[in-house]
C-alpha positions as CSV (number, residue, x, y, z in Angstrom):
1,X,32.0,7.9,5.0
2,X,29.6,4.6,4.0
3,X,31.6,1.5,3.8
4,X,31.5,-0.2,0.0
5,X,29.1,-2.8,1.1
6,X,26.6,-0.1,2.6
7,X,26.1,1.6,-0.6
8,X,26.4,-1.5,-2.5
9,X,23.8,-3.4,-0.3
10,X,21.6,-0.8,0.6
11,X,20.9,1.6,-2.1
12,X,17.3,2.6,-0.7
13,X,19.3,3.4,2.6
14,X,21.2,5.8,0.4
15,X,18.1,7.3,-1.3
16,X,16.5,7.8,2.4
17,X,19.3,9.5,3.9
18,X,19.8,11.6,0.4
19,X,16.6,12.6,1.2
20,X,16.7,13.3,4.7
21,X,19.5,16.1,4.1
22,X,17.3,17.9,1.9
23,X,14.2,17.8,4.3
24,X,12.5,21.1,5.2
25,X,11.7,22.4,8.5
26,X,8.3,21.2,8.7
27,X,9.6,17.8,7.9
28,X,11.8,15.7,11.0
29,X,13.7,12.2,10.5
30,X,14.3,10.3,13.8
31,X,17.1,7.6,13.9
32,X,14.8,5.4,16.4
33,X,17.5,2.6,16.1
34,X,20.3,1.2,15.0
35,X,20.7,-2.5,14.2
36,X,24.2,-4.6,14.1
37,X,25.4,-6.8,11.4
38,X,29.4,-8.1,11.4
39,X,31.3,-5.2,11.4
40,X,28.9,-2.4,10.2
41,X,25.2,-1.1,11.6
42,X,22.3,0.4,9.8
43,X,20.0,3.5,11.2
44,X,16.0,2.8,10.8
45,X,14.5,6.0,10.4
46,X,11.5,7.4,11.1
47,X,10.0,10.1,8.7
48,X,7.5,12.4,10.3
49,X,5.7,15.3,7.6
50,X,4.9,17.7,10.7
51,X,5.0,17.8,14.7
52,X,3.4,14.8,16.1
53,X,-0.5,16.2,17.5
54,X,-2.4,13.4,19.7
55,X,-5.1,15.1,18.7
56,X,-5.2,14.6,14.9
57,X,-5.4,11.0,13.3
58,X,-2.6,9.0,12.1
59,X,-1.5,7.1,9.1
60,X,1.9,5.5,9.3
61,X,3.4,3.4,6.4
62,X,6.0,0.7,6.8
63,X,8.0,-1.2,5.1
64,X,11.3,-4.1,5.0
65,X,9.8,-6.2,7.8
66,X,11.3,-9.2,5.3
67,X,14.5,-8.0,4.3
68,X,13.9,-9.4,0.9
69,X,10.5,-7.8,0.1
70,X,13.0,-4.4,-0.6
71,X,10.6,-2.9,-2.8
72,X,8.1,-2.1,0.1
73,X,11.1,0.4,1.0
74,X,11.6,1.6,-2.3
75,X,7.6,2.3,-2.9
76,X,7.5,4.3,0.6
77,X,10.7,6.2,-0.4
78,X,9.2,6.6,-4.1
79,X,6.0,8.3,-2.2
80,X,8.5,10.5,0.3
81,X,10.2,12.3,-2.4
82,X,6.9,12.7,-4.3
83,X,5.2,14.5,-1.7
84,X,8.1,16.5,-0.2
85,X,8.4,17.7,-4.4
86,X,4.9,18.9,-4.0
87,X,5.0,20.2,-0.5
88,X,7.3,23.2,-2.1
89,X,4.4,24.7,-4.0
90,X,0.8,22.5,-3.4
91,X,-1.6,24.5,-1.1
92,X,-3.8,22.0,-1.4
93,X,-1.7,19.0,0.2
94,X,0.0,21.3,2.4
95,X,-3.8,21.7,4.0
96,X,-5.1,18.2,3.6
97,X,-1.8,17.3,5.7
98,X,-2.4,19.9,8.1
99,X,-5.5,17.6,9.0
100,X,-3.5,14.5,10.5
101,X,0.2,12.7,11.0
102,X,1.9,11.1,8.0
103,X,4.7,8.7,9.8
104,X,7.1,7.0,7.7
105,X,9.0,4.0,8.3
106,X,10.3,2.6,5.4
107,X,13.4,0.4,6.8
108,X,12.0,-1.9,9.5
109,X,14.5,-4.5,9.1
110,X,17.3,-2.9,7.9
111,X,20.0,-5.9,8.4
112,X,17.9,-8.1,6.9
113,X,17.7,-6.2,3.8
114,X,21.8,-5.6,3.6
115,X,22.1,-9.3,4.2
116,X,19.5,-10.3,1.9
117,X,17.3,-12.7,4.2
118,X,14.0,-12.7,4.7
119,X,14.6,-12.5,8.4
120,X,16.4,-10.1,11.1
121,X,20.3,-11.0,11.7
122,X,19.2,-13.7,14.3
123,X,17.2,-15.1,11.5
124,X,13.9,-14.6,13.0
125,X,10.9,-13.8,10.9
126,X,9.4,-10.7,12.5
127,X,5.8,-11.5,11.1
128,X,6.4,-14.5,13.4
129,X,7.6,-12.9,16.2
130,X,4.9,-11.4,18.3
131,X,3.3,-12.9,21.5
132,X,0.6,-14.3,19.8
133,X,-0.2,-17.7,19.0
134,X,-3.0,-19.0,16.2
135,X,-6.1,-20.2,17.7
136,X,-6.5,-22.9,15.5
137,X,-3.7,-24.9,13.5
138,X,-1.1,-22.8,11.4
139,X,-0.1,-23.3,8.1
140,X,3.4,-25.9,8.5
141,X,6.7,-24.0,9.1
142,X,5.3,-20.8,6.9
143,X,2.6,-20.0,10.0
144,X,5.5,-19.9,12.2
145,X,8.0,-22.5,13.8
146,X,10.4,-22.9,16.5
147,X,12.9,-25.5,15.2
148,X,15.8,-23.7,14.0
149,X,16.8,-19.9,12.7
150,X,18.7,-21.7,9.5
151,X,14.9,-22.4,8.7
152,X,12.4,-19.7,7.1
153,X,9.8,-18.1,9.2
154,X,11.2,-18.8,12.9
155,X,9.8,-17.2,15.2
156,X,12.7,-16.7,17.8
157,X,11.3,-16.1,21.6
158,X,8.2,-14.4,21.1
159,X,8.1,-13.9,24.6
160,X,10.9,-11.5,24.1
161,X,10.7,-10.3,20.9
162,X,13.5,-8.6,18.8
163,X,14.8,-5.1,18.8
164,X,13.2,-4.3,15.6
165,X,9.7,-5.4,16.7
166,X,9.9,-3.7,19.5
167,X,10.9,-0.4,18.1
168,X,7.3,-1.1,16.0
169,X,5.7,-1.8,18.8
170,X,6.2,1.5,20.9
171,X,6.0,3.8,18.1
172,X,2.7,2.1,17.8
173,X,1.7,2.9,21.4
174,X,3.5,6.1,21.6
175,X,1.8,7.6,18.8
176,X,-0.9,6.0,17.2
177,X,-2.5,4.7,20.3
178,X,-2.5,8.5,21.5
179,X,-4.2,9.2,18.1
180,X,-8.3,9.5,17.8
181,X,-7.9,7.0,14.9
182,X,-4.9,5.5,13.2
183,X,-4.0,3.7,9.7
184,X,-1.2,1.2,8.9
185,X,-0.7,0.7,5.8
186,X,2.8,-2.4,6.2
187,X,4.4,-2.7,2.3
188,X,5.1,-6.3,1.8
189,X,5.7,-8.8,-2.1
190,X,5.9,-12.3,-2.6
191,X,1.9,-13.3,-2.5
192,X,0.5,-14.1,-5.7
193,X,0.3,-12.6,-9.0
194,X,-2.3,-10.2,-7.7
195,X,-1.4,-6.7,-5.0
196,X,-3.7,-7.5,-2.4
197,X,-5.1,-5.6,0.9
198,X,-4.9,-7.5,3.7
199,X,-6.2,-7.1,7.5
200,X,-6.2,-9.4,10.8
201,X,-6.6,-11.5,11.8
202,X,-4.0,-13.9,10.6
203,X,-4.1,-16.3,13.7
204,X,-7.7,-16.8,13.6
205,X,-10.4,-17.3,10.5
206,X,-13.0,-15.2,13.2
207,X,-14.0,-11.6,12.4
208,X,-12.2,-8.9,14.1
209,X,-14.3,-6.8,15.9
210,X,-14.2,-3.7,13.5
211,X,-15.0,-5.6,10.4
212,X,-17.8,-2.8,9.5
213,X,-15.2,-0.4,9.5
214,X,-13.2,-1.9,7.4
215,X,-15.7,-3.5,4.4
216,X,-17.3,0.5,4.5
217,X,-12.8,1.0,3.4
218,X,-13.3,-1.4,0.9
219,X,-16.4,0.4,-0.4
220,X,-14.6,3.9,-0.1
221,X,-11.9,2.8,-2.4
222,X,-13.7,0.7,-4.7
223,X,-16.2,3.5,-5.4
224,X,-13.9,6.3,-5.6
225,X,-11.2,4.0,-8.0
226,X,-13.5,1.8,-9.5
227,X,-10.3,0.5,-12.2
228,X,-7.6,-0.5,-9.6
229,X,-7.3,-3.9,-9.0
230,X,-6.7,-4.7,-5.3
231,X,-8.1,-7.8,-3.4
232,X,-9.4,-6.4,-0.5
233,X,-9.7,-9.2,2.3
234,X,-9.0,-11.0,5.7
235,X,-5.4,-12.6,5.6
236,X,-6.9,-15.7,6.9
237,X,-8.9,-16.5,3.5
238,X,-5.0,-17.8,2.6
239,X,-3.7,-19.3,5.4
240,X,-3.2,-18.8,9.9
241,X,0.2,-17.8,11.0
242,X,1.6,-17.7,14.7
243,X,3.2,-14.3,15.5
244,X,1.5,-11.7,13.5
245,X,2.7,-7.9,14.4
246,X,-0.5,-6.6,13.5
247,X,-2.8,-9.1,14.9
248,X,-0.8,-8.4,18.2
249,X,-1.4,-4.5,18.2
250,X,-4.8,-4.7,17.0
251,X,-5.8,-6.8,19.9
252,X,-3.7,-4.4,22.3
253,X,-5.3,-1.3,20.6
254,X,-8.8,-2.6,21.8
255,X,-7.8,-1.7,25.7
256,X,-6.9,1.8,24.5
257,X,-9.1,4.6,24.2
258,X,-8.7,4.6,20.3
259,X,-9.4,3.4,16.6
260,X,-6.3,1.0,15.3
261,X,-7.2,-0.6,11.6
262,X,-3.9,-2.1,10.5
263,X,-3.0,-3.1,6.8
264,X,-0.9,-4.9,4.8
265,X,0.0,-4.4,0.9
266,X,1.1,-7.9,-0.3
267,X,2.3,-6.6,-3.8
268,X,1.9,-9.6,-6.1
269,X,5.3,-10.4,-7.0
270,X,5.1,-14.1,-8.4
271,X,3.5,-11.6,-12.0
272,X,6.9,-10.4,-11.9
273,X,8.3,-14.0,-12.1
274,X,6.2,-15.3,-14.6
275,X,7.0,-12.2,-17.0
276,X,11.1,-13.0,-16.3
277,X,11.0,-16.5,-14.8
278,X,15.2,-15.5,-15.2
279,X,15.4,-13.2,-12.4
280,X,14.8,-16.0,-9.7
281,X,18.8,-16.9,-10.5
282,X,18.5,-13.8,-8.4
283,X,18.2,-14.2,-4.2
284,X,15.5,-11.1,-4.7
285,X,14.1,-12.3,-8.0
286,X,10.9,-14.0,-6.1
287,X,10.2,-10.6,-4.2
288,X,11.8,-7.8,-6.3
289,X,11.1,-6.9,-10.0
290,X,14.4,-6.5,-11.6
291,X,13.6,-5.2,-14.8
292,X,14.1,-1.4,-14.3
293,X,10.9,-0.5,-16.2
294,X,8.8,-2.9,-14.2
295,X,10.6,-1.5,-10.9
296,X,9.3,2.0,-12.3
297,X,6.0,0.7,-12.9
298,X,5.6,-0.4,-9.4
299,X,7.0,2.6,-7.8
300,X,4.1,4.7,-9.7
301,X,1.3,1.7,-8.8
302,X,0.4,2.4,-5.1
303,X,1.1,6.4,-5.2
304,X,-2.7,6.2,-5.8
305,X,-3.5,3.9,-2.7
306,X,-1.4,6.1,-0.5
307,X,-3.3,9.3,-1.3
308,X,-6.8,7.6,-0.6
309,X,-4.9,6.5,2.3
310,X,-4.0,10.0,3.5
311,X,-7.8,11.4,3.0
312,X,-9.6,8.4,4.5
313,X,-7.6,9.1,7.6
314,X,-8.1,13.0,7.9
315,X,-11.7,12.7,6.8
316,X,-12.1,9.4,9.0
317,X,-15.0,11.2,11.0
318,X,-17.2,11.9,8.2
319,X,-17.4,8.5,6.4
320,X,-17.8,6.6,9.9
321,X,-20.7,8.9,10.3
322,X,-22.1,7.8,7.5
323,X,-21.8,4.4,8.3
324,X,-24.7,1.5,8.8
325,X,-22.4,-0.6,11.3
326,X,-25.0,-3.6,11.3
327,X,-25.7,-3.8,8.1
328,X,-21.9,-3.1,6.9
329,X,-21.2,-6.5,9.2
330,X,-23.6,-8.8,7.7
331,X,-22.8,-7.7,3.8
332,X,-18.9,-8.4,5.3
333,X,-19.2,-11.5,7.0
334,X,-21.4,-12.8,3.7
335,X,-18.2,-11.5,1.4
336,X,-15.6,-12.4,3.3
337,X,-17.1,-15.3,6.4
């Protein structure tokens, strides 16, 4: 039986495991870990739509790195129970999933969302916490810091990072790394008033080697959803951070015999604020929408997003055939450099 302050602290981690007792065959949750808080401890599960095959390509979807950014869990659970709906009865997603992995993760940081902290329960930023350092100079105390865990965005001992990252950090290399090509898509709020795409680097304002595959992403989405509104972009056109997860996998994924594009929803939450400046009295109201339409709204926002997501990674052969690498680079380093 859940304690009182599990259900009452956690109600995503009681949609997810609501969920996972209803799963089909096809369908397997993994408990990869379990992370301590006081008296109680919280699973983080993994969500795979079919057996794991090296040979196919990969898309995995994360979310609660920042344990207060809880809607990145509740989109990713949202999209779970839409697909495993359709899965009864669509032939046609049943088939376009038969072309790759879907991995889930939608709790990384599960104590930081029951405790309501930004960071892990040693108070360490996990964006902050990889064995990475900026090449130039970060943004102050937001790009990363070392003075003390009571403070926002420490980065702890990147030298030894923290349970959680390293549970992310070998199910990056023992599956997607194994994969042909892979997508992360990492579900984040608190940016703006707009949901912007972003992708590394974020300790350096240099192009990462496979900017041409990623503008030619841009230009897939764009063209096929011409209304949606994403910003599409480096995360350095905002500001350098020590640290960064993704940069530190992406640069690792470049020794491996393998495609690794990483991404990261920022889901503009400061529009939120400015509709209900009241729900800051909240300790979620910067990162969360409270009212219960607007939490609806966003639920049904990125379903869209995802399923591009999904067929840019099974198709990912045919539209980087397609693709004018050189010409791709300059058009993105004149955008974006």
């Amino acid at each position: 039986m859940q304690s009182k302050r599990h259900r009452s602290l956690l109600p995503e981690l009681i949609r997810l495991e609501a969920l996972i007792e209803r799963l089909p065959a096809t369908v397997k949750a993994t408990e990869l870990a379990r992370f301590h808080s006081d008296l109680h401890s919280y699973p983080s599960y993994l969500i795979e739509l079919a057996a794991f095959d090296a040979t196919k390509p990969t898309l995995l979807l994360t979310g609660g790195v920042h344990g207060l950014e809880r809607i990145g869990s509740a989109v990713l659970i949202a999209f779970l129970e839409s697909l495993l709906q359709r899965l009864e009865w669509d032939h046609g997603l049943q088939h376009q999933l038969s072309q790759l992995n879907v991995l889930v993760l939608p709790m990384v940081n599960p104590v930081g969302m029951a405790n309501h902290r930004r960071s892990n329960g040693n108070g360490v930023d996990l964006m902050r916490n990889a064995p990475v350092n900026c090449e130039t100079t970060a943004a102050f105390l937001v790009g990363g810091h070392q003075y003390s865990a009571r403070l926002p965005w420490y980065r702890g001992n990147p030298e030894q990072p923290e349970a959680e990252s390293q549970v992310l950090f070998e199910l990056v290399r023992q599956k997607l790394f194994q994969s042909p090509f892979s997508l992360v898509l990492d579900c984040h709020s608190g940016f703006g008033q707009v949901d912007r795409i972003w992708f590394p680097y974020a300790k350096s304002r240099k192009p990462l080697p496979h900017l041409a595959e990623l503008y030619r992403l841009r230009q897939l989405l764009f063209d096929c959803y011409p209304h949606q509104a994403y910003q599409f972009e480096p995360q350095s056109l905002h500001y350098l951070c020590h640290g960064d997860l993704w940069d530190y996998l992406y640069d690792e994924s470049l020794q491996q015999n393998t495609l690794f594009l990483p991404l990261t929803l920022e889901m503009g939450s400061w529009n939120w604020v400015r509709k209900n400046p009241f729900q800051l009295l909240s300790s979620l109201g910067l990162f969360h929408p409270v009212k219960p339409h607007r939490v609806k709204r966003v639920l049904r926002t990125h379903l869209t997003l995802f399923h591009f997501l999904i067929a840019a990674t099974a198709s990912h052969q045919q539209w980087r055939r397609a693709m004018f690498p050189r010409m791709l680079r300059q058009e993105a380093m004149e955008l974006w450099y």
